[in-house]
C-alpha positions in Angstrom: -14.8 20.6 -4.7 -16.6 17.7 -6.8 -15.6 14.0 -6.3 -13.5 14.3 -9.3 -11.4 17.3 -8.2 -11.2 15.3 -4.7 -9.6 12.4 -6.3 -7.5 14.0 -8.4 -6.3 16.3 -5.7 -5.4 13.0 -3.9 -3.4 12.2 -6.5 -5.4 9.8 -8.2 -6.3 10.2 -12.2 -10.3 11.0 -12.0 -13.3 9.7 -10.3 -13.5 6.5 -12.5 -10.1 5.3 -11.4 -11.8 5.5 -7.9 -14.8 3.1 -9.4 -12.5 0.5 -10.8 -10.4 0.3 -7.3 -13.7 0.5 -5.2 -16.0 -1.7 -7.4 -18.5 1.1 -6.1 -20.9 3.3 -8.7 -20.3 6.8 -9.9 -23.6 7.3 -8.5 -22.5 5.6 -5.0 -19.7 7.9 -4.4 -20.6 10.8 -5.5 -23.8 10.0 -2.5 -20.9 9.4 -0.6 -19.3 12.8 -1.0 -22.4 14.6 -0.4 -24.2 12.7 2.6 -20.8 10.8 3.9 -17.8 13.0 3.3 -15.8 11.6 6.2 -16.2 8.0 4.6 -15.8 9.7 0.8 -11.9 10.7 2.3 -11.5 7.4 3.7 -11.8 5.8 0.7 -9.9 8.1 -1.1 -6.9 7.7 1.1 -7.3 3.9 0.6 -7.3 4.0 -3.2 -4.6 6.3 -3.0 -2.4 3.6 -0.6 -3.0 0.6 -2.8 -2.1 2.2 -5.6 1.5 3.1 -3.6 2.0 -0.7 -2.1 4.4 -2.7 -4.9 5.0 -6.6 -5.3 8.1 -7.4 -3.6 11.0 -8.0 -5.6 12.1 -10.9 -3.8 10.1 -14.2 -2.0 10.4 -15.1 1.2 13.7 -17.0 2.2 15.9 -15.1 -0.5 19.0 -14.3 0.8 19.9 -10.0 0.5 22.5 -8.5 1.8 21.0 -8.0 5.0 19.8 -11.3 5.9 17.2 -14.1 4.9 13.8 -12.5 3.9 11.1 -14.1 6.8 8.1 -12.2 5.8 6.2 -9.6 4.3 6.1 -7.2 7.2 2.4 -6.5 7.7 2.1 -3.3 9.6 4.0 -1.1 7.0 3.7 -0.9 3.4 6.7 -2.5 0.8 8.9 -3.6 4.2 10.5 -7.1 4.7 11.2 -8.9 8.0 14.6 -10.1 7.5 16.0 -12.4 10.0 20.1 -11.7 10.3 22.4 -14.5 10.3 23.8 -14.7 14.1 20.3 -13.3 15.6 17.5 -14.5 17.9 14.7 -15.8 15.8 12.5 -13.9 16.9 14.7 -10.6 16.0 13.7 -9.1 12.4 15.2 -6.3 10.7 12.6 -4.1 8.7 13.7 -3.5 5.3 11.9 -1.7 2.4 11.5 -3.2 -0.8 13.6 -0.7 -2.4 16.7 -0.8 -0.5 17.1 -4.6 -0.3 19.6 -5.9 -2.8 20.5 -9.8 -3.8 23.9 -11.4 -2.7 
């Protein structure tokens, strides 16, 4: 399989979508997928991931149905650390991005 049909059988649109994410070379990668291939999936994966992760829709210390927004959770992609109203403080409820809603 050639870079290309790598990428694009990640998901991704072609090779070049894979320069503009990396900032690397056509030239680099395709090195990459020859010499490194274990690094060449690696980075694949990643551009694949950061094209997945969204803005949240809401800043921290919104009020949603579920609570008060704390943080951006940082070990899982488009997730909130909400703290509920009656909790511990250091209690959060996980919450994706697309199932919080505004009171």
């Amino acid at each position: 399989m050639t870079p290309s049909q790598q990428a694009k059988a990640a998901g991704l649109k072609n090779l070049r979508q894979v320069q503009q994410l990396t900032g690397q070379s056509a030239q680099t990668l395709t090195n990459w997928h020859r010499d490194k291939p274990e690094l060449f999936k690696i980075v694949i994966r990643g551009c694949v991931a950061s094209l997945k992760e969204t803005d949240p829709p809401y800043p921290v210390g919104t009020r949603i149905k579920q609570g008060v927004i704390d943080r951006i959770y940082e070990h899982a992609p488009n997730t909130y650390a909400v703290q509920v109203d009656g909790e511990k403080s250091n209690h959060k409820l996980l919450v994706k991005f697309e199932i919080s809603e505004i009171l």
